[in-house]
C-alpha positions as a Python dict, from the first residue, in 0.01 Angstrom:
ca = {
    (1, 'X'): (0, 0, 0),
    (2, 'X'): (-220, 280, 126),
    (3, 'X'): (-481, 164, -182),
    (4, 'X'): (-439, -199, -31),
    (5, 'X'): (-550, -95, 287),
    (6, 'X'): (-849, 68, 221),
    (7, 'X'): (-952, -259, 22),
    (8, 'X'): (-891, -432, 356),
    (9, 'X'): (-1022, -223, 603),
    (10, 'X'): (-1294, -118, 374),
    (11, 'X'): (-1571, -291, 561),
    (12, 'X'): (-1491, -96, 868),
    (13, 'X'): (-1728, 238, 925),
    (14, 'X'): (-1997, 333, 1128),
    (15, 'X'): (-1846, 564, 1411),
    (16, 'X'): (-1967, 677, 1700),
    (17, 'X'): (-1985, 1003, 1913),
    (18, 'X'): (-1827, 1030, 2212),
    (19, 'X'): (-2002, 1395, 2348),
    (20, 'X'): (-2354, 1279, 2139),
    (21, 'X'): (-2330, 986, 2501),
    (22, 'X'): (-2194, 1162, 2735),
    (23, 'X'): (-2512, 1437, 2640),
    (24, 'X'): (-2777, 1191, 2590),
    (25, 'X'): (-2662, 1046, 2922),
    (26, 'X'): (-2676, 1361, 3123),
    (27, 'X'): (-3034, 1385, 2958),
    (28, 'X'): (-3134, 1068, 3107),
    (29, 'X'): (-3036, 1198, 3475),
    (30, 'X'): (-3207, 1515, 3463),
    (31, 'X'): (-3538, 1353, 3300),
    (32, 'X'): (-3492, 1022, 3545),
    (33, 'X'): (-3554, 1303, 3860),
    (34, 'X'): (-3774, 1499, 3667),
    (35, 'X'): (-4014, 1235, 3592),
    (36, 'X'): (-4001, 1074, 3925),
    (37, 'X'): (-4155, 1421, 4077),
    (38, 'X'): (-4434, 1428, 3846),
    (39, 'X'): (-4577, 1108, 3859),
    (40, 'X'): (-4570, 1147, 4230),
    (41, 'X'): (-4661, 1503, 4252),
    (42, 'X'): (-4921, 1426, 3965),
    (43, 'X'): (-5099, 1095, 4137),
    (44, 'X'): (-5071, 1272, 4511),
    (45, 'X'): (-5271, 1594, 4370),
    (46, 'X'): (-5463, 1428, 4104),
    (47, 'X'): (-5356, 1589, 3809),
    (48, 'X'): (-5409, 1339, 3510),
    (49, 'X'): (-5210, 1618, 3297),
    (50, 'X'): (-4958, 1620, 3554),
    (51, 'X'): (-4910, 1242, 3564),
    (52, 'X'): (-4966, 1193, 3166),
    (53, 'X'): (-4649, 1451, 3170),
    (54, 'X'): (-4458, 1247, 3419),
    (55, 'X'): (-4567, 888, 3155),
    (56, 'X'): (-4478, 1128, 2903),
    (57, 'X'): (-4116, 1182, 3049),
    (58, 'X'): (-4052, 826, 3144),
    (59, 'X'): (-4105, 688, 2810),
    (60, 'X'): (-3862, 906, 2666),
    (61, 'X'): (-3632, 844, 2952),
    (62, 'X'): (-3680, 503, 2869),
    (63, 'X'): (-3581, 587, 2522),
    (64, 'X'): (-3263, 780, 2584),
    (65, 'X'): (-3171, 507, 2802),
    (66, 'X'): (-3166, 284, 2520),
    (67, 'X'): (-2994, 507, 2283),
    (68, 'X'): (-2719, 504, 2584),
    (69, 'X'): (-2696, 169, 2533),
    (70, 'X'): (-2700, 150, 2172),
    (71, 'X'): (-2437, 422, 2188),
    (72, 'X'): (-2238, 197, 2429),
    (73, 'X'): (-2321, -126, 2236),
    (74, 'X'): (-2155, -23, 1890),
    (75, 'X'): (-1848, 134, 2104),
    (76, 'X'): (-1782, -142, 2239),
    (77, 'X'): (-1827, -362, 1922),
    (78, 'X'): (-1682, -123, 1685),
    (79, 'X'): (-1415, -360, 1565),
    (80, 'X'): (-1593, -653, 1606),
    (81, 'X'): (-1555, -866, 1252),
    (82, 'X'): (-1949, -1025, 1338),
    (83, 'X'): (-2111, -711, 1199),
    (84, 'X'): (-2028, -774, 864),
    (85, 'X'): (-2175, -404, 802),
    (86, 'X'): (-2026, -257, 1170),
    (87, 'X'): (-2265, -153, 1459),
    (88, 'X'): (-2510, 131, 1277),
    (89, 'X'): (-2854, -46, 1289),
    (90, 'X'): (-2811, -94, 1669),
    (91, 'X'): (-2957, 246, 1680),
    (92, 'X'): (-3249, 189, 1496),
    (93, 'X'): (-3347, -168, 1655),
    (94, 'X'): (-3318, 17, 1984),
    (95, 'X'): (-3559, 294, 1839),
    (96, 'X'): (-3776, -3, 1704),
    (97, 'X'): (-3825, -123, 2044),
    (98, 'X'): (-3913, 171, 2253),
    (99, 'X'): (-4135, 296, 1963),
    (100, 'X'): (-4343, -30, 2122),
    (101, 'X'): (-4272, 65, 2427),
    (102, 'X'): (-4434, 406, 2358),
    (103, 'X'): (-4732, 310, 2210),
    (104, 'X'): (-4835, 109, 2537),
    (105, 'X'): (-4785, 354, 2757),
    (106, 'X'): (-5036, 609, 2567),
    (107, 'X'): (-5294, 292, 2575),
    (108, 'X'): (-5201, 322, 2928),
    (109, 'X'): (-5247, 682, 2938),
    (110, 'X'): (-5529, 736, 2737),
    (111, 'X'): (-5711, 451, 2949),
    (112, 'X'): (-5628, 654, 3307),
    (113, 'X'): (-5786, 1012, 3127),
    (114, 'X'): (-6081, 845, 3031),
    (115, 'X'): (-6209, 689, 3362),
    (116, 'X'): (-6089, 1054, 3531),
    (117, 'X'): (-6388, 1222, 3258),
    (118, 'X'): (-6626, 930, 3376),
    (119, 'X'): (-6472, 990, 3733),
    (120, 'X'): (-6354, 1310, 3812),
    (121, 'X'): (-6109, 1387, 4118),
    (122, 'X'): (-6020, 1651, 4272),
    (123, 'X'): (-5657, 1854, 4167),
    (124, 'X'): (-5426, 2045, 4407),
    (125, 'X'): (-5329, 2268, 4213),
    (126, 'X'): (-5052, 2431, 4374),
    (127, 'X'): (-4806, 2165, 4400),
    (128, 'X'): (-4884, 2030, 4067),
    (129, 'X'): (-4851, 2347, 3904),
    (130, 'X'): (-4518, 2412, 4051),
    (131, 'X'): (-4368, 2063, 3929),
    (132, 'X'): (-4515, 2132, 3597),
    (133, 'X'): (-4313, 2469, 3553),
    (134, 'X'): (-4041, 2223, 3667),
    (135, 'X'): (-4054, 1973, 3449),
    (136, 'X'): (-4086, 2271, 3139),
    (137, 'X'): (-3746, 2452, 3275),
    (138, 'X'): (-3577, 2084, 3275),
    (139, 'X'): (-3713, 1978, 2920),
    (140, 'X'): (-3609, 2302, 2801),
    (141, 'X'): (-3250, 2296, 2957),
    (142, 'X'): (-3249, 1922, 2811),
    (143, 'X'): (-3363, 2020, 2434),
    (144, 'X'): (-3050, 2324, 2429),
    (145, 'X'): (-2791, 2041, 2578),
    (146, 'X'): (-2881, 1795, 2260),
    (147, 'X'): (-2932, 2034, 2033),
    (148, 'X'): (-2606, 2280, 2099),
    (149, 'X'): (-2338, 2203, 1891),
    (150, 'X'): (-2050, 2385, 1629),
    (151, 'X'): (-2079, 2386, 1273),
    (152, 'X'): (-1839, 2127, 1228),
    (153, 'X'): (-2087, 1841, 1358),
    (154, 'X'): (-2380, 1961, 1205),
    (155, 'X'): (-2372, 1740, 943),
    (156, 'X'): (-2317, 1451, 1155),
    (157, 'X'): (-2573, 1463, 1388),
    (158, 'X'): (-2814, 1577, 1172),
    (159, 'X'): (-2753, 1208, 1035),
    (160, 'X'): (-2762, 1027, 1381),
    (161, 'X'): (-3063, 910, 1449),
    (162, 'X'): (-2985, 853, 1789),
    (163, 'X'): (-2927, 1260, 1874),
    (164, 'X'): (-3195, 1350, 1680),
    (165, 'X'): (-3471, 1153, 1859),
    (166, 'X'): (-3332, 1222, 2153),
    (167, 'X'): (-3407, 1582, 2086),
    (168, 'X'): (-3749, 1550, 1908),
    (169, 'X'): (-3816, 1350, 2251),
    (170, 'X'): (-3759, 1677, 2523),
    (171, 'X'): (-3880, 1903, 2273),
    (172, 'X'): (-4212, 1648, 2285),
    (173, 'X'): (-4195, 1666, 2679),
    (174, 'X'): (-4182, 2054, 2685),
    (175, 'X'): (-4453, 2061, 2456),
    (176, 'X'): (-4673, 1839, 2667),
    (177, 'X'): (-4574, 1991, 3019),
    (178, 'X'): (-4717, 2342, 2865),
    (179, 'X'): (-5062, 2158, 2783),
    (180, 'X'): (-5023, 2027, 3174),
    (181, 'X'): (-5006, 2389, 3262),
    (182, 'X'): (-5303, 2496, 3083),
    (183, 'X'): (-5525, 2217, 3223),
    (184, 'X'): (-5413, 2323, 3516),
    (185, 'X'): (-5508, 2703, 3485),
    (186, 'X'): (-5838, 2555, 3356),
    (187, 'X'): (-5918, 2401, 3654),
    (188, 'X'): (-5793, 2664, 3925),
    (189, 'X'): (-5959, 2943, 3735),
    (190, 'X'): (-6257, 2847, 3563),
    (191, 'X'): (-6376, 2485, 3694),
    (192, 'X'): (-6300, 2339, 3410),
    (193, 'X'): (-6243, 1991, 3529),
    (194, 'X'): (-6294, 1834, 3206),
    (195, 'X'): (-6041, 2004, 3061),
    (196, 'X'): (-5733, 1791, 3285),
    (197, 'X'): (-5834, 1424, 3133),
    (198, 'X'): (-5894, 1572, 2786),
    (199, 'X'): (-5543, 1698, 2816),
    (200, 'X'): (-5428, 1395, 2946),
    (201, 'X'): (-5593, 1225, 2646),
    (202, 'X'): (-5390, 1482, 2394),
    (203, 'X'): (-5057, 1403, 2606),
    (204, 'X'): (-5149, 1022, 2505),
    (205, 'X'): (-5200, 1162, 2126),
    (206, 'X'): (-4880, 1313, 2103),
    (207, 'X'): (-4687, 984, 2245),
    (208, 'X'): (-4876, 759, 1977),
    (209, 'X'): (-4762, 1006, 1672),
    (210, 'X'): (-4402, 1025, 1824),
    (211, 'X'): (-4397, 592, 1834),
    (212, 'X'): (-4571, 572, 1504),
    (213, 'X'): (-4329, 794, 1341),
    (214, 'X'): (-4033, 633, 1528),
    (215, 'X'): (-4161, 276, 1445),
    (216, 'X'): (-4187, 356, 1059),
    (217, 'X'): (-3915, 506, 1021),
    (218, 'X'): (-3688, 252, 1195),
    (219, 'X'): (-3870, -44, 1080),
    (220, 'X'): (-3815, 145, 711),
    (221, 'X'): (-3418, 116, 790),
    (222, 'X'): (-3436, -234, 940),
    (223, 'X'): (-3583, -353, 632),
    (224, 'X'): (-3358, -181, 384),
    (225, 'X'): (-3589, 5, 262),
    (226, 'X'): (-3514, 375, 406),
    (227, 'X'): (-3319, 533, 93),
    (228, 'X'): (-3503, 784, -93),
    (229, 'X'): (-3524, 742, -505),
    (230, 'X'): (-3313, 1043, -536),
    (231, 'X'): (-3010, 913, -347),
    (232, 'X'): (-3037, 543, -575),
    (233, 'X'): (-3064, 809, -913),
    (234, 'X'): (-2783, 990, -829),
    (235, 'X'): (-2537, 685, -767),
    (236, 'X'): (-2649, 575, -1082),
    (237, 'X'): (-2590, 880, -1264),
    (238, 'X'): (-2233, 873, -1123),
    (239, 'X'): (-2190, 579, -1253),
    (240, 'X'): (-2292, 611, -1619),
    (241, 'X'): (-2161, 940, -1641),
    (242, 'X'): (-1826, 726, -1717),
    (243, 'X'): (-1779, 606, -2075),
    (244, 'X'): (-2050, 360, -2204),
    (245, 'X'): (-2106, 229, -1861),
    (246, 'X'): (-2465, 141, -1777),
    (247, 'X'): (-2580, -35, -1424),
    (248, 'X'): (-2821, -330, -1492),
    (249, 'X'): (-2846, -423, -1124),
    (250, 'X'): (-2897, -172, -822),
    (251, 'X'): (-2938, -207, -483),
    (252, 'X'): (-2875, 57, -203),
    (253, 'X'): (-2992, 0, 188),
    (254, 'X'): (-2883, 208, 502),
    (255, 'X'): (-2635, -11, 745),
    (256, 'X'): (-2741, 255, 1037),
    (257, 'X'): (-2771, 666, 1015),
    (258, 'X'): (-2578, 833, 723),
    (259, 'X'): (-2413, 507, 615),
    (260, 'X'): (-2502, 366, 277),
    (261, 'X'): (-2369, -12, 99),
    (262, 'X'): (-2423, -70, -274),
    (263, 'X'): (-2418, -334, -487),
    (264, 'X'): (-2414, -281, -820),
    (265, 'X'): (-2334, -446, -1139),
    (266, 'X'): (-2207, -248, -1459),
    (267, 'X'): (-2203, -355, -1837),
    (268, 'X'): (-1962, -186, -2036),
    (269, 'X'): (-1775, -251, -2360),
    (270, 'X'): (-1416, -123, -2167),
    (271, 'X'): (-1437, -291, -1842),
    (272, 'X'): (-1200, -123, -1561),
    (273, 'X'): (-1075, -208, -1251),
    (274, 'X'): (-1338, -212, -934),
    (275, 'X'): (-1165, 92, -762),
    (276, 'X'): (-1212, 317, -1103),
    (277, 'X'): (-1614, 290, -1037),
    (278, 'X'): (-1542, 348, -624),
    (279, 'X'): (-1380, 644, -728),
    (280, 'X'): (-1655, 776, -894),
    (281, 'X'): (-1880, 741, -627),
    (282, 'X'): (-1605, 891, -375),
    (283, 'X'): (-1760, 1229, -332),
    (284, 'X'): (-2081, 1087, -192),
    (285, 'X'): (-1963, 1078, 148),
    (286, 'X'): (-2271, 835, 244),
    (287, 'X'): (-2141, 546, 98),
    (288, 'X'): (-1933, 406, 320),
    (289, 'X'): (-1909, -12, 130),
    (290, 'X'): (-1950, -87, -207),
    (291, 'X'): (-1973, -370, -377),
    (292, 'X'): (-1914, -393, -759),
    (293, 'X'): (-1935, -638, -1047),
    (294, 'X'): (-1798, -519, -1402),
    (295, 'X'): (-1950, -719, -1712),
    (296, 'X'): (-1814, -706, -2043),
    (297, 'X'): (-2139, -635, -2301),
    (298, 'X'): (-2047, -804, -2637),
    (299, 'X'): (-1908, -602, -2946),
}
């Protein structure tokens, strides 16, 4: 019975994790406030760092707002028989899309530094230097929230892609509210006026490598195509390890983070039951769904 139930319910997997929302959620609140005082701060004072920041912030609040949802979305439709494969690429079309996103806001931002060097204003820099230290304390606070937790997750949310964006995202934001700081400095101290755009132009730099690396590594998992040549060898050598069995058909794909399917067919002079060949590939806890067609090779 207990083998004829995982036969049936086989199809079901891709989790989800409760505290990975309710963390990315906070995160969303205290970068939502965060990034409403810069860009207001940073357009009152004229600080093209300070308001590149504030861009900077909002497009990953944008982002963790959609990994909220995607987080939400396969919850809710965790049992749902549509998703033949469950709910784990939901994640990474939701990172496909604000990778998009992303890359039109540094256009944007890129655009705004470059009239300020043909046009400079000028900065207060009090106010804007204050919000800046701000916005560094809250990315900060943000990046330990995401990325504290015991050894007994580790593996799984080093596998969801979700959390782990999430984090590269604040740690981003810090990174860019310290180069706000320094154009700031620039200014107040040495006249360096130049030196605000240009960093405002290296704030846009760092949003178009985040979205580039977001959009080819999603677009790599929407296609089936993000499983690395070690992973396929491996489940092959499993496989063949057994008897005379050798696999004349492979394919492997990623249904969403960790999660693996493979379908595979396997020539052998002493065929065995299906389940035999699942149990060989039962300690590679990635593959969740398999798929398997035995052929008898002639004598």
């Amino acid at each position: 019975m207990e083998q004829m139930d995982r036969l049936i319910h086989g199809h079901r997997f891709g989790g989800h994790d409760d505290r990975a929302e309710s963390r990315t959620r906070w995160v969303v609140l205290l970068t939502g406030c965060t990034m409403i005082a810069e860009i207001v701060v940073g357009w009152l004072s004229g600080s093209m760092a300070l308001l590149a920041d504030g861009w900077h912030m909002g497009t990953h609040m944008f982002a963790l707002g959609i990994a909220v949802f995607a987080y939400r979305f396969a919850r809710h439709n965790r049992d749902n028989p549509a998703f033949t494969f469950g709910t784990g690429k939901v994640g990474s079309l939701a990172g496909f899309t604000s990778s998009i996103v992303l890359g039109l806001v540094a256009l944007a931002v890129a655009w705004e530094s470059i009239s300020r060097l043909v046009r400079p204003i000028e900065i207060q820099f009090g106010t804007a230097f204050l919000v800046a230290c701000i916005g560094l304390v809250v990315n900060l606070a943000s990046a330990v929230m995401l990325g504290s937790h015991d050894e007994a997750e580790h593996d799984h949310d080093h596998h969801d892609h979700n959390l782990r964006a999430a984090f590269l995202h604040v740690v981003a934001d810090a990174l860019t509210s310290v180069l706000a700081m320094v154009a700031l400095l620039g200014v107040r101290f040495w006249k360096m006026v130049w030196l605000d755009p240009v960093i405002g132009l290296v704030g846009a730099a760092l949003i178009t490598v985040w979205a580039v690396g977001l959009l080819r590594e999603t677009s790599r998992t929407l296609l089936d195509a993000g499983v690395d040549a070690g992973t396929v060898a491996e489940i092959k050598a499993r496989i063949e390890s057994d008897s005379d069995s050798r696999v004349s058909d492979l394919h492997v794909w990623s249904v969403g983070g960790d999660a693996l399917s493979v379908a595979v067919c396997i020539v052998t002079r002493n065929p065995r039951p299906s389940e035999h060949y699942r149990d060989l590939l039962s300690s590679l806890p990635r593959v969740k769904h398999s798929t398997i067609e035995v052929v008898k090779a002639d004598a």
